[in-house]
C-alpha positions as CSV (number, residue, x, y, z in Angstrom):
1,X,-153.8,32.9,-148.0
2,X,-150.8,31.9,-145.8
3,X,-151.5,31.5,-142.3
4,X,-148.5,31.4,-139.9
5,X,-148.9,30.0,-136.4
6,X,-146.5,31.1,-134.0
7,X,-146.2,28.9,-130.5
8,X,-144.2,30.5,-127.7
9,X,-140.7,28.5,-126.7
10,X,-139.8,29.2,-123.1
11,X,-136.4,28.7,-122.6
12,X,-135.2,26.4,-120.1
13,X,-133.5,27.1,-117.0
14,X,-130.5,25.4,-117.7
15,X,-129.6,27.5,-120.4
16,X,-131.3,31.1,-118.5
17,X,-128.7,30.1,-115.2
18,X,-125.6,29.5,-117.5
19,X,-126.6,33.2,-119.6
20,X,-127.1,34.8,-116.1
21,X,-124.0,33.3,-114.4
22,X,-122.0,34.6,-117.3
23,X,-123.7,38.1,-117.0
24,X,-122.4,38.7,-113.4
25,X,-119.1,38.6,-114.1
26,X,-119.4,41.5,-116.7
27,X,-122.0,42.7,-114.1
28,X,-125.2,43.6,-116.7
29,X,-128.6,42.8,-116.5
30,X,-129.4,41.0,-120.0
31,X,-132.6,41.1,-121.7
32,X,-133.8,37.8,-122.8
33,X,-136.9,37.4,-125.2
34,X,-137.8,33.9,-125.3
35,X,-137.8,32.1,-129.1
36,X,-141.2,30.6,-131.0
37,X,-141.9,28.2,-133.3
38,X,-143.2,29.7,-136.6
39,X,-145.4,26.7,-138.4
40,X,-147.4,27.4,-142.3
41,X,-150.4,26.7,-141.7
42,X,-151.2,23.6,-144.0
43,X,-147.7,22.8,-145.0
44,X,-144.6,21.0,-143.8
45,X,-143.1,23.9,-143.2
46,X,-141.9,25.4,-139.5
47,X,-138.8,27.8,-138.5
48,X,-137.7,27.5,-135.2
49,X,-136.8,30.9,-133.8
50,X,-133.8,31.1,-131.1
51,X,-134.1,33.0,-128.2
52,X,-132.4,36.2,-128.3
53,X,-130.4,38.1,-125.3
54,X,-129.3,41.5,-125.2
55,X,-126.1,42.1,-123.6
56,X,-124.8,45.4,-123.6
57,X,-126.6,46.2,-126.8
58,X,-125.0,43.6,-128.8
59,X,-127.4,40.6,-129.9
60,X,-126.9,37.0,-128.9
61,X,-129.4,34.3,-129.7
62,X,-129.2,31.0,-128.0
63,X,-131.3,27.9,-128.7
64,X,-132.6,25.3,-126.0
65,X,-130.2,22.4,-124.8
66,X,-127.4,23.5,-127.8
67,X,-123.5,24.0,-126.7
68,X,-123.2,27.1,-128.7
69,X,-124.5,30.7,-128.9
70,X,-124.9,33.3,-131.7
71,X,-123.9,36.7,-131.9
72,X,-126.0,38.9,-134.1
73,X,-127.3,36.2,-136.7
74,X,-126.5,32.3,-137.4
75,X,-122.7,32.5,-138.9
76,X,-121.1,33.7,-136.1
77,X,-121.3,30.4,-133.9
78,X,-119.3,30.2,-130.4
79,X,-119.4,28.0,-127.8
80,X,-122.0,28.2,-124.9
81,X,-118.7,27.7,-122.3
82,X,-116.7,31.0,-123.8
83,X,-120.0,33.5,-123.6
84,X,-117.9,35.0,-120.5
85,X,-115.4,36.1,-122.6
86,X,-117.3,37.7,-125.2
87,X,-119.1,40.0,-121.9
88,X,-116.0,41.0,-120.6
């Protein structure tokens, strides 16, 4: 039987002030779920799972101390330093 661990990630505060600080210009509220780390239980196997925001329902998923950001799954990379002018 496959057993799956999964350990909470909080994300840092560096990367929650730059998301927020971003947000205010657009002026939402965003709703940030923090990411995990998914381990197989008795195998080398782990998935590190971002942390995702919600911004006026459109889904962006961020990882800790990484220059870019996501929109809606992994292809779509952008840098951390433009997220303002996706909000707007």
């Amino acid at each position: 039987m496959i057993t799956i661990i999964k350990n909470e990630i909080k994300i840092s505060e560096e990367l929650l002030s730059k998301i927020r600080w971003a947000c205010t210009f657009s002026k939402t509220n965003p709703k940030i779920i923090n990411g995990a780390l998914r381990i197989i239980k008795h195998t080398n196997l782990a998935y590190i799972e971002p942390h995702r925001a919600i911004i006026n329902n459109k889904l962006y998923l961020f990882f800790n101390e990484h220059d870019y950001f996501y929109i809606v799954n992994l292809k779509n990379k952008y840098l951390l330093k433009n997220l303002k002018k996706f909000l707007n």
